[in-house]
N, C-alpha and C positions, 0 to 999 in steps of 0.2 A: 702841682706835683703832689702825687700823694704819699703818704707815710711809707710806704714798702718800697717806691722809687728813692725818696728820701735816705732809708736806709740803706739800699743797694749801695747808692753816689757816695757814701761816708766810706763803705768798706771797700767797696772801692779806692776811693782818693788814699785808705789807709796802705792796702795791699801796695801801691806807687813809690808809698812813701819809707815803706819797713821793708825793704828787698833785704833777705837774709845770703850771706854766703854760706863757706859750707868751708872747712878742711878736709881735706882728704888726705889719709896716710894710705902708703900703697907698700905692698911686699918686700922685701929684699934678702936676700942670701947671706945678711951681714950681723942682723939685729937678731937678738934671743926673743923669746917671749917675754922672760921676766925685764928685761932693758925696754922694750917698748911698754909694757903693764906700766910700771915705773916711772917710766918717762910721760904716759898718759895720766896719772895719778898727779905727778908732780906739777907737769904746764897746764895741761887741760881741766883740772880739780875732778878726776873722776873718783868713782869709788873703784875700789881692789875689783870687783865685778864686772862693774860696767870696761874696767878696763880689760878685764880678760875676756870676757865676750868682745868687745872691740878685736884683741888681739887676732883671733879665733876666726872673727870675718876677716881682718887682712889677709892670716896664713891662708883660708881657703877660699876667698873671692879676687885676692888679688888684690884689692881695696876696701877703703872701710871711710865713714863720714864717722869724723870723730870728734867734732862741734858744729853747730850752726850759731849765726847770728849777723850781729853788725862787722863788719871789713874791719874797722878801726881796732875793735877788741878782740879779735880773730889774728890780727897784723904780730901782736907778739907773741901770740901763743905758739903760732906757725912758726914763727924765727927760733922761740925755746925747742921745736921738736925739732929742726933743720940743726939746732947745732948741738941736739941730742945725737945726731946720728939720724935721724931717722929722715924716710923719702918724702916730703909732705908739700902738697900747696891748698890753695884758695881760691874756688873758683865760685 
């Protein structure tokens, strides 16, 4: 096997191994901007920015990916925005 098959088969095996989720907060007719900024800032650790840009794709995409990573550390943060108020899963 040579060196550059070798490599592949590693990043490979890794990509298998590190599947990332995703949050997703979606629109709603209920939440301010500054309550979701806020509520991003506080569960998610964003910065005042990143959350307002976040905010900004929900109001006008409808949704917005507002972490990725592992299920497990995703698991709470999703539960802090749900009982923020806000529309969110984990897919």
């Amino acid at each position: 096997m040579s060196t550059i098959e070798k490599v592949r088969e590693r990043i490979s095996e890794k990509e298998t191994t590190t599947q990332n989720s995703e949050i997703i907060v979606y629109n709603d007719d209920v939440n301010t901007f500054d309550h979701v900024i806020n509520t991003l800032v506080r569960v998610c650790g964003h910065t005042s920015i990143q959350a307002e840009q976040c905010s900004l794709i929900i109001h006008f995409n409808g949704k917005c990916t507002v972490k990725t990573g592992e299920y497990k550390k995703l698991k709470v943060q999703c539960t802090g925005l749900l009982e923020a108020g806000l529309s969110a899963e984990i897919i």
